[in-house]
C-alpha positions in Angstrom: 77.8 109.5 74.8 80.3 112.2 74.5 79.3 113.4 78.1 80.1 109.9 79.5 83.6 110.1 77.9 84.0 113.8 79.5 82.8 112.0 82.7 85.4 109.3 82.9 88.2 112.1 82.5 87.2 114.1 85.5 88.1 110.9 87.4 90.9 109.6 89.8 91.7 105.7 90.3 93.8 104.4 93.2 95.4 101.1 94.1 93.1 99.2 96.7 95.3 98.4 100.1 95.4 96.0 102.6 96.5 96.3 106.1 97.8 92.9 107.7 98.2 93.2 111.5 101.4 90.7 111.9 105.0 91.2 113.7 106.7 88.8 111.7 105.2 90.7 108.1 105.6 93.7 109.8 109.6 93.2 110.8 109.9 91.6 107.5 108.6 94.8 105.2 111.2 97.1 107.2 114.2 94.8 107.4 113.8 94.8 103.1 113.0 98.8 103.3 116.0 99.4 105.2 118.1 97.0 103.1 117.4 98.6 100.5 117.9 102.0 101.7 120.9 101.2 102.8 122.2 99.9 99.3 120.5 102.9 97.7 122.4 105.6 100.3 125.6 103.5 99.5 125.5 103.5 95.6 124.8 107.1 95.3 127.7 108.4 97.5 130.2 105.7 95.8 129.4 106.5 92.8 128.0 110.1 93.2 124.9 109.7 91.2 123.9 113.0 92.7 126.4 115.1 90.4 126.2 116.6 87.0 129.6 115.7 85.8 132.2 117.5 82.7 135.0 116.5 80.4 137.8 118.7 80.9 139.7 120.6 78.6 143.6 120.2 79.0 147.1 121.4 78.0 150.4 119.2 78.4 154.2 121.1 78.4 157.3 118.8 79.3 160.7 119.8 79.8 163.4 117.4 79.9 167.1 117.9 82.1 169.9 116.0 82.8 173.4 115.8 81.7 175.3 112.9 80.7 178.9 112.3 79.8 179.1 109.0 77.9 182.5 107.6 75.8 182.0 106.6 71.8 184.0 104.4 70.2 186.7 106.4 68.1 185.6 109.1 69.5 186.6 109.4 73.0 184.1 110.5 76.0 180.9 113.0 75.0 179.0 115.4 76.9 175.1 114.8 76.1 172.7 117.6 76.6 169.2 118.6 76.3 170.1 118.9 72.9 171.6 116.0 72.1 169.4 113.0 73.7 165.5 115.1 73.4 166.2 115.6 69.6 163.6 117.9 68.1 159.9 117.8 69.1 158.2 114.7 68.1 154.6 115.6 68.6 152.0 116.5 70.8 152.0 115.3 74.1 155.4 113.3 73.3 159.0 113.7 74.7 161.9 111.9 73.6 164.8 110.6 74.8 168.0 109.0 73.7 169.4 106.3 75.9 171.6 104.1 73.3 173.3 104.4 70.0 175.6 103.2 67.0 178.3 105.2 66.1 179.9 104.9 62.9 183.0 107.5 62.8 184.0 109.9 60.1 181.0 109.3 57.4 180.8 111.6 54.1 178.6 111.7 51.2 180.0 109.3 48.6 180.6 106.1 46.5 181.5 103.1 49.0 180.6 99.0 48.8 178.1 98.1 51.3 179.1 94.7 53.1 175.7 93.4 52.5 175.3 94.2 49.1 173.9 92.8 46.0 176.3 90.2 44.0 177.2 91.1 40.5 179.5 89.7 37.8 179.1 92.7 35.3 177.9 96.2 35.3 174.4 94.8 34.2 173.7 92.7 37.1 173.2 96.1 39.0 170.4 98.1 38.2 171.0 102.3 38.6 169.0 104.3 40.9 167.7 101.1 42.5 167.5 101.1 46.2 167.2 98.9 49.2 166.1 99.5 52.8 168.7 96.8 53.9 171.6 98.3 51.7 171.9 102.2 53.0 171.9 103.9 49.4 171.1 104.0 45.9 173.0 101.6 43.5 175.1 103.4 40.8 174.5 100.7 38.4 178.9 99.4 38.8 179.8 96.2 40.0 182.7 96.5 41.9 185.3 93.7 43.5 184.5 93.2 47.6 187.1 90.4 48.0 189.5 89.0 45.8 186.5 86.2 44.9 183.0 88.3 45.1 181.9 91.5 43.3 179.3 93.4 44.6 177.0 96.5 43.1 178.6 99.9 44.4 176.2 102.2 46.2 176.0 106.2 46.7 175.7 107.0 50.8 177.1 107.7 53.3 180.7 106.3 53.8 181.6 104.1 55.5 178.2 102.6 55.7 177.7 101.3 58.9 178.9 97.7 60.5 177.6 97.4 63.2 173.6 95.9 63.5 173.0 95.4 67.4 173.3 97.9 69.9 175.8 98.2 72.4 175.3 96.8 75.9 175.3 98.4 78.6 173.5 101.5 77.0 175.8 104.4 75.9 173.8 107.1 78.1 172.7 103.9 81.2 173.1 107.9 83.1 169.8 109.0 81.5 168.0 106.6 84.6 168.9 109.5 86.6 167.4 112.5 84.2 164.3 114.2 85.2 161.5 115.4 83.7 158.7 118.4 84.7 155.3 118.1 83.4 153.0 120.8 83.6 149.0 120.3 83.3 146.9 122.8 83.0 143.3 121.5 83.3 139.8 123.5 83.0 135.9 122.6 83.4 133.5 124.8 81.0 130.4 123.6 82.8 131.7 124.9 86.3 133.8 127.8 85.7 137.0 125.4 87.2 140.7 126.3 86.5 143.6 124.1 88.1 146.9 122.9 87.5 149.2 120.1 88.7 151.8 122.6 90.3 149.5 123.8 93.0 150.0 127.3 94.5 151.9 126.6 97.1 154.9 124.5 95.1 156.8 127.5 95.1 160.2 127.3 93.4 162.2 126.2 96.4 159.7 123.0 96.5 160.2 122.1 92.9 163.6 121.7 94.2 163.6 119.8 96.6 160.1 117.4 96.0 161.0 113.5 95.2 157.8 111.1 94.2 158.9 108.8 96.5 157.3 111.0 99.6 155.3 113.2 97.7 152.9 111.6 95.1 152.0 115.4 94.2 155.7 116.1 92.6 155.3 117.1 89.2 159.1 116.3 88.5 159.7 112.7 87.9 162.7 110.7 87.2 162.9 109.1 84.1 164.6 105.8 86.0 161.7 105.9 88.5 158.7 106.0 85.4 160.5 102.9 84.2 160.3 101.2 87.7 156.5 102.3 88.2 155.6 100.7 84.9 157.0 97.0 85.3 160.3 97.5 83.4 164.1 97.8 84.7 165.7 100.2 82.9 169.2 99.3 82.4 167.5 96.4 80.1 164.8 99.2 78.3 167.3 102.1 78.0 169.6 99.2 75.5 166.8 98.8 72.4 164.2 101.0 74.1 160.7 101.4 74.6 157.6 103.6 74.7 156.1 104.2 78.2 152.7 105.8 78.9 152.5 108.3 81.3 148.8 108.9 82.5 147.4 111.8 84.8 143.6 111.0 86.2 142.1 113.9 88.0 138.9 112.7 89.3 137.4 115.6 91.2 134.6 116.2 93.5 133.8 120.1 93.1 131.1 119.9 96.2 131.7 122.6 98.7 131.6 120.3 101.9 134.2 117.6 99.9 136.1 119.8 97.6 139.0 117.8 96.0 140.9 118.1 93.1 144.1 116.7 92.5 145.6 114.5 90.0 146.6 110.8 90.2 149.5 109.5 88.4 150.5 106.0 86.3 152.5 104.3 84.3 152.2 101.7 81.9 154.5 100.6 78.5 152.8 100.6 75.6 155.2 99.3 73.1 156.6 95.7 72.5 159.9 95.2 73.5 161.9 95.5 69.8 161.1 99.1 69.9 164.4 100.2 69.1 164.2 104.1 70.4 163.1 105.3 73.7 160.0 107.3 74.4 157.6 108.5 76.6 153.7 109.0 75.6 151.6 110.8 78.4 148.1 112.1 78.4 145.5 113.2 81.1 141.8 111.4 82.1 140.2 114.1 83.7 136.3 114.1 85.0 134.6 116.1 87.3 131.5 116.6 89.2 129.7 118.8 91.2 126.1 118.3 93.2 123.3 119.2 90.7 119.8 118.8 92.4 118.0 117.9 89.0 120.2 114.8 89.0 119.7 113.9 92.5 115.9 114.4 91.7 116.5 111.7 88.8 118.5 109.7 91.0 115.9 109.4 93.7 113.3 108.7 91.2 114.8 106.1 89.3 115.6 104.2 92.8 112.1 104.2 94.0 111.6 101.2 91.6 113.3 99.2 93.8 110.8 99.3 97.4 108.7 97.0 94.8 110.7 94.5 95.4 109.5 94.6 99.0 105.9 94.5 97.6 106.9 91.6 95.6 108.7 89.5 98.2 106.0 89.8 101.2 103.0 89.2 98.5 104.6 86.1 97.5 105.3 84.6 100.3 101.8 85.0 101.6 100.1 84.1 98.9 102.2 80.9 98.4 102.1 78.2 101.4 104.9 79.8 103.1 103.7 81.9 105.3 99.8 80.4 106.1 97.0 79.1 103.7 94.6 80.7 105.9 96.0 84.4 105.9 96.8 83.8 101.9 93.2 83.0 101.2 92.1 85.7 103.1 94.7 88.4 101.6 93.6 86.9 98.0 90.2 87.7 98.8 90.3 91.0 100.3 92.9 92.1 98.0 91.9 90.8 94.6 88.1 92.4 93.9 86.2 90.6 91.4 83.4 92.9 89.3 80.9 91.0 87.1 79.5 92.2 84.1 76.1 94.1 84.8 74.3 92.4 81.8 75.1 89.4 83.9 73.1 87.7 87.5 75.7 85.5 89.3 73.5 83.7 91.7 74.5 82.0 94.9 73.4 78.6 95.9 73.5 76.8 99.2 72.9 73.7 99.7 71.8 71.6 103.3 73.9 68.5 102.6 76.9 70.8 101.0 79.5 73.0 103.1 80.1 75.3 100.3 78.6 78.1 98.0 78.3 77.8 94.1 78.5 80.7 91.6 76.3 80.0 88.8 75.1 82.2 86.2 71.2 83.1 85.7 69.8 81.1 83.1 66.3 81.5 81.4 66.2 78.1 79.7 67.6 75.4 82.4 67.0 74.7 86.2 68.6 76.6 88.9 68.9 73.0 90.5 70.8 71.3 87.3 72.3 74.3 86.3 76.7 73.7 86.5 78.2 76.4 88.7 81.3 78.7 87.4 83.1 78.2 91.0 82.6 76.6 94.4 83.5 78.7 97.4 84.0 78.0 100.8 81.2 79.1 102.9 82.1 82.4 105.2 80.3 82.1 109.0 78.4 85.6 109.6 79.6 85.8 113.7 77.8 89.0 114.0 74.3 87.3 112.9 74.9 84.4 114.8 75.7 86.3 118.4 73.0 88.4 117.6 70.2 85.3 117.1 71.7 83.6 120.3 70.5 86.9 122.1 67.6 87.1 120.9 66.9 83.3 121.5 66.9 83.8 125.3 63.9 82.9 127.3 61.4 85.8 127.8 58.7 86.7 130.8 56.9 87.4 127.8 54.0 84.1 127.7 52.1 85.8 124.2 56.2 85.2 122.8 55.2 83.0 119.7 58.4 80.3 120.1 57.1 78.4 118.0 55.4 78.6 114.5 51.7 77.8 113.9 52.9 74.3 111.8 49.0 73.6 112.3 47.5 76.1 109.8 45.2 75.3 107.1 47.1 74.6 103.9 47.9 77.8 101.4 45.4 77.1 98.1 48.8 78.4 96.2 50.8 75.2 98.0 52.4 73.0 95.5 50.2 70.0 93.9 52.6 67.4 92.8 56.3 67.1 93.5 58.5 68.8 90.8 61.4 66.5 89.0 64.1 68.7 89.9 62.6 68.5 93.6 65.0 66.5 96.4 63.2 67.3 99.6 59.6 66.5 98.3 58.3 70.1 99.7 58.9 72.3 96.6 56.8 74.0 94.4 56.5 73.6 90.8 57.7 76.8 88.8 57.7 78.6 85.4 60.4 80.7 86.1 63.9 78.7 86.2 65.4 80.2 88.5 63.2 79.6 91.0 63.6 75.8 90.2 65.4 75.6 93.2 65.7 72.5 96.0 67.6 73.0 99.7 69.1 69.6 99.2 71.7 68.4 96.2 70.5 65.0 96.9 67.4 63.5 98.4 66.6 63.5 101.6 65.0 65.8 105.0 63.6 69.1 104.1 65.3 71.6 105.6 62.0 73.2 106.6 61.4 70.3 109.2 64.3 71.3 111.3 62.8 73.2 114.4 65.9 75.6 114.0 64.1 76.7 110.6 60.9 77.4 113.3 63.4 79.7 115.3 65.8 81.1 113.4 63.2 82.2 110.0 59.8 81.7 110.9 59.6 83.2 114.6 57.6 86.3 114.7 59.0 87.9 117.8 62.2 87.2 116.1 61.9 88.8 112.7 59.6 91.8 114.7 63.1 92.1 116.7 65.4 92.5 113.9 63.6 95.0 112.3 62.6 97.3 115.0 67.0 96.7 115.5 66.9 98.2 112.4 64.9 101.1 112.4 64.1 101.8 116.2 62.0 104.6 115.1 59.4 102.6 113.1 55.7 101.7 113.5 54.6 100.0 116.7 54.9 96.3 116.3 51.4 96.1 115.5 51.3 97.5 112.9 53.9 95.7 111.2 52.7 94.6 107.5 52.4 91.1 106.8 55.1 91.5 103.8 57.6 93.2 105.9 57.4 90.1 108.4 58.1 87.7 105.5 60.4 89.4 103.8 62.6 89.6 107.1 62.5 86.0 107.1 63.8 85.7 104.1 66.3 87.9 105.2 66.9 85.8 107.9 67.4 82.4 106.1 70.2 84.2 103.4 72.0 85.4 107.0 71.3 81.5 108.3 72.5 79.3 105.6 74.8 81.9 103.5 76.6 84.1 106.3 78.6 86.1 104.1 77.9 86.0 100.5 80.6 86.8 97.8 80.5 90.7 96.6 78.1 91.1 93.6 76.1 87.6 94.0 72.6 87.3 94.4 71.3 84.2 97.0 69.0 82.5 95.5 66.3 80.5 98.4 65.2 77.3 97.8 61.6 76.9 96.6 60.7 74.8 100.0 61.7 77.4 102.0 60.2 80.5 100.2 56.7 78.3 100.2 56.8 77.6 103.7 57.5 81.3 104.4 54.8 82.6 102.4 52.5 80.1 104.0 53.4 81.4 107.7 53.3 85.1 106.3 50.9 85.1 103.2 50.1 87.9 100.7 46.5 88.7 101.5 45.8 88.5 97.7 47.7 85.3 97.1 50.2 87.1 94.7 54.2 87.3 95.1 56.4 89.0 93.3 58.3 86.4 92.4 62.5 86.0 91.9 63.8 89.4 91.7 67.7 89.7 92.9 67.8 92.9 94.8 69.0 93.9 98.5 66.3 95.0 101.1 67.4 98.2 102.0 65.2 99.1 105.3 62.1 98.3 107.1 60.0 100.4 105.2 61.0 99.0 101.8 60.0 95.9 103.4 56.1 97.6 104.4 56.2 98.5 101.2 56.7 95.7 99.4 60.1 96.4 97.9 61.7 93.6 97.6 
């Protein structure tokens, strides 16, 4: 048992194939293939499944400039700076600039009323130390007079606290549109060894100078009025409360020698709602790269090969399914799909004279061949090259000893049947012990086929059968010295070929009892004993001499 299992290792198992000879299949197949193909070729260049693609490792620097002269209430006309509207740094990957303000002139550190303060009527109405966001400083716990009618709790801050609550409008610094900003990106890939920047080499100074987005989508200088613009907003009506704008730079780059690029895209979108009441800009970089990597186009092809089933799929469908033809789906079904019995089990094959088909039954040892129900009906399959060949052999001969026509005349066999059996439709079988040779040639009474004169010709004809089996083994015996077995045998041969043509793969035919009677009575056993039912295949002439059937 362990040696069996070795066995079945040292095995290899391949689909079975089947080779249809049709244009319109045939055109069908490679219109899909190439479809596919096509899609498949398409998919990996758009979306370069052949790479091996890395996150990038980046550094942001900004630097802000401009200059801005802007008048102030009380104060007369400023000069703004760098200084002045960028403020300190606010963060990583930040810049910020002012574009509006309130001004409240001359404040110190000290005691002052705040207009919107809290009520009082004595000192205890105002709690000390207390606070408010709303109020500007901390309440020194005195209630103070605000009008001639209110009192209200004095506060320490800084004085005069201021009045005013809304901006002004038009922004103080509406100039700042015209301010520019430089931002450098340095960029770097681990996986490929890749350095860049966003100032490519040859932006020497005298092009940082001179560059303006608006013909140059590769200027790293932009103008704070034209970020505003690209991102949806006008920026006389941001610049007044203010606003936080996202700046993004996408470098999507294809590191392949043959298609080298690598340069960076820029947007702009706002991020903030529009009661932000400062102005800012937020920018950050989406960076990705790949490069061709032959594992990955391995994995690529292999995971696309999935598809050409669909091909498979399609074409099997449509000929299995009305269609395309019944005729070609029966016949693909059949050739295709291989049905393999059980050994332990002896599917037998009827055929019947008043019945154009062949049942599949299984052998019994208990009930008739003739009742027993089958496990399919098949359509019966024409054996052309049997036929052509018994039309040949049918020809008239010179020869006058040619036996046509069987001796019908001969004394009866002592073995013939007595009575007629029960399961018997013909009225020329033999009664059995064995139930699977219970067998009749018709389903329902009537004719024997045995009295058909083809029956004479085509199975019992000795030239006939002699002809077939010298066809078979043209190095045999002389005719005369043909056995007796080996003649009868051949015609039973002869009948399976007749009345079964083609019999399904692993079935046995099973001849009616009438027939294998009448056979035996033209070629008898000199001993009167037959072997009986056995399902097996004649193999050659000399199996036949020898009995081995």
């Amino acid at each position: 048992m362990p040696c069996c299992r070795l066995r079945a290792l040292c095995q290899y198992e391949t689909n079975k194939l089947v080779r249809i000879q049709s244009v319109r299949l045939g055109s069908l197949k490679w219109s899909l293939n190439g479809a596919i193909l096509l899609f498949i070729c398409i998919m990996m260049l758009w979306n370069r499944k052949y790479q091996e693609f890395d996150l990038v490792v980046s550094s942001v620097t900004t630097k802000v400039k401009g200059v801005a002269q802007a008048p102030l209430p009380e104060v007369g006309n400023m000069v703004w700076d760098e200084v002045d509207y960028s403020g300190p740094w606010k963060g990583k990957n930040t810049f910020f600039v002012v574009t509006n303000a309130i001004v409240t002139k001359n404040q110190k550190q000290g005691k002052c009323v705040p207009l919107k303060g809290r009520f009082c009527h004595t000192d205890k109405d105002c709690e000390k130390g207390a606070w408010d966001q709303q109020k500007h400083g901390i309440q020194t716990g005195s209630c103070v007079k605000f009008d001639l009618s209110k009192k209200t709790c004095e506060v320490s801050a800084w004085c005069p606290i201021e009045t005013r609550s809304t901006p002004p409008r038009p922004a103080l610094l509406a100039a700042a549109e015209n301010f520019t900003v430089l931002i450098k990106n340095n960029i770097r890939f681990p996986a490929f060894n890749y350095i860049r920047r966003n100032i490519l080499p040859e932006m020497n100074d005298a092009y940082l100078r001179n560059c303006h987005r608006g013909n140059d989508s590769l200027c790293p200088i932009f103008r704070l009025g034209d970020i505003v613009r690209e991102a949806g907003e006008r920026f006389s009506e941001m610049s007044v409360e203010g606003g936080v704008i996202g700046i993004l730079i996408k470098w999507d780059c294809n590191l392949d020698r043959l298609m080298q690029r690598c340069l960076p895209r820029y947007s702009f979108k706002r991020l903030d709602e529009k009661e932000t009441q400062v102005k800012g800009h937020l920018h950050r970089a989406l960076c990705a790269a790949g490069k061709f990597s032959f594992i990955q186009l391995i994995i690529y092809i292999g995971s696309t090969l999935s598809y050409y089933a669909l091909t498979t799929i399609l074409i099997d469908w449509l000929i299995v399914t009305s269609c395309y033809s019944a005729e070609v789906g029966q016949n693909y079904s059949e050739r295709k799909v291989e049905s393999i019995q059980d050994q332990v089990k002896c599917i037998l094959c009827v055929s019947y004279i008043d019945e154009n088909n062949l049942r599949l039954v299984k052998r019994s040892q208990k009930k008739s061949l003739q009742v027993i129900k089958p496990m399919s009906v098949q359509p019966r399959k024409e054996d052309p090259g049997h036929l052509r060949a018994i039309l040949c052999l049918l020809q008239p001969s010179d020869d006058t000893n040619d036996d046509v026509q069987p001796s019908l005349g001969k004394k009866t066999d002592p073995n013939a049947k007595p009575h007629r059996p029960a399961w018997c439709m013909c009225d020329s079988c033999a009664p059995s012990s064995l139930p699977e040779e219970e067998l009749c040639c018709r389903r329902t009474e009537g004719t024997c086929i045995t009295s058909s004169p083809l029956f004479g010709q085509l199975v019992l004809r000795r030239s006939l059968l002699e002809a077939v089996l010298l066809y078979q083994d043209p190095l045999s015996p002389s005719v005369k010295k043909l056995q007796t077995a080996a003649l009868r045998h051949c015609a039973y041969r002869e009948y399976i070929s007749w009345r079964f043509g083609v019999p399904p793969n692993d079935t046995h035919p099973a001849i009616p009892s009438c027939c294998v009677w009448r056979i035996r009575r033209e070629y008898p056993s000199p001993d009167g004993q037959y072997s009986g039912f056995r399902p097996v295949k004649m193999t050659s002439m000399q199996a036949c001499e020898n009995g081995e059937l």
